[in-house]
C-alpha positions as YAML, in Angstrom:
chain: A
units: angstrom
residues:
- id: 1
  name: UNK
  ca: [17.02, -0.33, 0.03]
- id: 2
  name: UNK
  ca: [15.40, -3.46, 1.40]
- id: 3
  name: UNK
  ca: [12.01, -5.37, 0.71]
- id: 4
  name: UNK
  ca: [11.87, -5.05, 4.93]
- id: 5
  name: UNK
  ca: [12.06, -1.47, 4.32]
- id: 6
  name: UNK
  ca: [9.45, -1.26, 2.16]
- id: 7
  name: UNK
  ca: [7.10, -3.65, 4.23]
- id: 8
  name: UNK
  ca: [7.92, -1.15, 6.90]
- id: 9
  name: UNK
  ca: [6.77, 2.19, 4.92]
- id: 10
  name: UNK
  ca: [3.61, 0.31, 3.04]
- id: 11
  name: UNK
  ca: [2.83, -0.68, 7.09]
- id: 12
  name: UNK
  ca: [2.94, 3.01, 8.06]
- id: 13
  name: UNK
  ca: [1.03, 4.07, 4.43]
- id: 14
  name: UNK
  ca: [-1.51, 1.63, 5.83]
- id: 15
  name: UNK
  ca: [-1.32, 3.01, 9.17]
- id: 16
  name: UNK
  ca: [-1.59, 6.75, 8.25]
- id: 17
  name: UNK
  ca: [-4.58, 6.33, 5.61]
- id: 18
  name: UNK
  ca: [-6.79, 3.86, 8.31]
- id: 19
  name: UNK
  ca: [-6.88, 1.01, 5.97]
- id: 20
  name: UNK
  ca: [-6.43, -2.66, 6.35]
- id: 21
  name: UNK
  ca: [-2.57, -3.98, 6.99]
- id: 22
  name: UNK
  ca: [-2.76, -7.06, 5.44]
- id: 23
  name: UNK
  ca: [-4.42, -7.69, 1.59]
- id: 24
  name: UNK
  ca: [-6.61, -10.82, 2.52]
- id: 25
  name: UNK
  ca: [-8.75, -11.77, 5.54]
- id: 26
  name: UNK
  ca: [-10.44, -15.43, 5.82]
- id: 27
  name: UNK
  ca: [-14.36, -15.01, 5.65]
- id: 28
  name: UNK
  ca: [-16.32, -18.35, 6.24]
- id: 29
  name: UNK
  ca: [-13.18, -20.16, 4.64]
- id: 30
  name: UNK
  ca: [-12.86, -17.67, 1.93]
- id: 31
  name: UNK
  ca: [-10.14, -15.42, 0.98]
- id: 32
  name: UNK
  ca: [-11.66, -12.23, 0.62]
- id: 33
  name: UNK
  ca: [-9.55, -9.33, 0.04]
- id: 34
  name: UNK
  ca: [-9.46, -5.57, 2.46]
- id: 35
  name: UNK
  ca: [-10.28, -2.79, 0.23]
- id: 36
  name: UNK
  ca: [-7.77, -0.08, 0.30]
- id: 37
  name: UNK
  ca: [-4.81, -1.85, 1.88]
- id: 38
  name: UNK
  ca: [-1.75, -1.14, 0.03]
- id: 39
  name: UNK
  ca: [0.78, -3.71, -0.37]
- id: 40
  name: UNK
  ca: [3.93, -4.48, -2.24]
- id: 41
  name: UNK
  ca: [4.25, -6.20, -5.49]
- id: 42
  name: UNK
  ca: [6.75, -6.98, -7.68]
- id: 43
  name: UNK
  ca: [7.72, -8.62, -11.27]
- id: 44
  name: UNK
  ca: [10.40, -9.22, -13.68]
- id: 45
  name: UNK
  ca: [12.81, -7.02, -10.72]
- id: 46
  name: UNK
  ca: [10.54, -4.13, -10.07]
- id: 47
  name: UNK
  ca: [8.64, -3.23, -7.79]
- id: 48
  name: UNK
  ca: [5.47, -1.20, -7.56]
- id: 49
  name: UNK
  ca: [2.25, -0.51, -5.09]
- id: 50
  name: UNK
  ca: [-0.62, -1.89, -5.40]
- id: 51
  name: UNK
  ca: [-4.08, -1.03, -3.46]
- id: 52
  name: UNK
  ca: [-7.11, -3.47, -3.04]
- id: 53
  name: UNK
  ca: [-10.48, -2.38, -4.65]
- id: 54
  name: UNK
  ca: [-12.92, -5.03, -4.30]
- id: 55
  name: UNK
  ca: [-13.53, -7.87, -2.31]
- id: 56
  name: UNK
  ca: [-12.44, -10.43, -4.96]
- id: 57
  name: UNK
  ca: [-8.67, -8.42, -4.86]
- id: 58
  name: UNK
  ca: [-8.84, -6.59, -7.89]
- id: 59
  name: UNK
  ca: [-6.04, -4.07, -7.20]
- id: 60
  name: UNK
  ca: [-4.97, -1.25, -9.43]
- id: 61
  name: UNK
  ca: [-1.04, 0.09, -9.50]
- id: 62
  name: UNK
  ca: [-0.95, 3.24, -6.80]
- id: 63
  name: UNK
  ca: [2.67, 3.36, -7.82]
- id: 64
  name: UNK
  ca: [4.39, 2.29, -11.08]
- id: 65
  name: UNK
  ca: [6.82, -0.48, -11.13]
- id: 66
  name: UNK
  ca: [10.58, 0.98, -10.35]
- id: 67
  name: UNK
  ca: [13.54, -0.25, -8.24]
- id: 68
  name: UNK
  ca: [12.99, -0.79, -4.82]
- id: 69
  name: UNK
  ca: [14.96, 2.95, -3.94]
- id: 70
  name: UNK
  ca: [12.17, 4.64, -6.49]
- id: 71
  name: UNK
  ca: [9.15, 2.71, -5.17]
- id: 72
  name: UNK
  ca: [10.62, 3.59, -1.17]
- id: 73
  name: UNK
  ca: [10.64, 7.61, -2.29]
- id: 74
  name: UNK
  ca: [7.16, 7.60, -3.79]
- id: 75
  name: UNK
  ca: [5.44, 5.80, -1.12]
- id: 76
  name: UNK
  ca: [7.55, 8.19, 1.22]
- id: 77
  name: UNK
  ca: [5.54, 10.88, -0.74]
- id: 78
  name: UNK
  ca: [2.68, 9.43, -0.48]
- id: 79
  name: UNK
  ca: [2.78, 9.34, 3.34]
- id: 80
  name: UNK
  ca: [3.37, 12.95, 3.44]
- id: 81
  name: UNK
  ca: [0.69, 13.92, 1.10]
- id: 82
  name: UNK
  ca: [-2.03, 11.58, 3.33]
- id: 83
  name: UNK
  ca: [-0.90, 13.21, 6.52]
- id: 84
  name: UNK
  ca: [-0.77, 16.62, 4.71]
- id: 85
  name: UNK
  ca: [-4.44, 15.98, 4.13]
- id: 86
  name: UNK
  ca: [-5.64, 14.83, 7.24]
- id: 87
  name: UNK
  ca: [-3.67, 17.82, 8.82]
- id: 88
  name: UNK
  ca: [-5.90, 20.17, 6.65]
- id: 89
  name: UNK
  ca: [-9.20, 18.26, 7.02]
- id: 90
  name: UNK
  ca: [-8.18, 18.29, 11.36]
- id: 91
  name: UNK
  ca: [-8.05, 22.21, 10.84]
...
């Protein structure tokens, strides 16, 4: 498993639940952060998803911290249960 990979399926996460792609946008020379993107993070060799909540990027963990492999499944998961939903809210 790769960290491309994982930009790649946190792009589509994005993508799927129509929020932001990136985690900051510039506002009158401010870093402000989109609320809801999800994006990766990682510490100490793990690797876990994060999702903005407020402008100031306050995030809280969407997924726990895991190797790359376990982080790629759940946000597979993830994908499936937000297109599962839409499918069902579509009718």
């Amino acid at each position: 498993m790769t960290i491309k990979i994982l930009k790649a399926k946190i792009d589509l996460l994005n993508s799927v639940s129509n929020t932001p792609m990136e985690p900051w946008k510039t506002l009158n020379g401010k870093l402000v952060g989109q609320i809801g993107n999800y994006h990766i993070y990682s510490a100490y060799g793990k690797w876990c998803v994060h999702q903005i909540r407020n402008e100031g990027g306050g995030a809280r963990d969407v997924i726990q911290f895991g190797t790359k492999s376990e982080v790629a499944s759940e946000i597979d998961a993830l994908i499936n249960f937000t297109c599962n939903e839409i499918e069902k809210s579509e009718g």
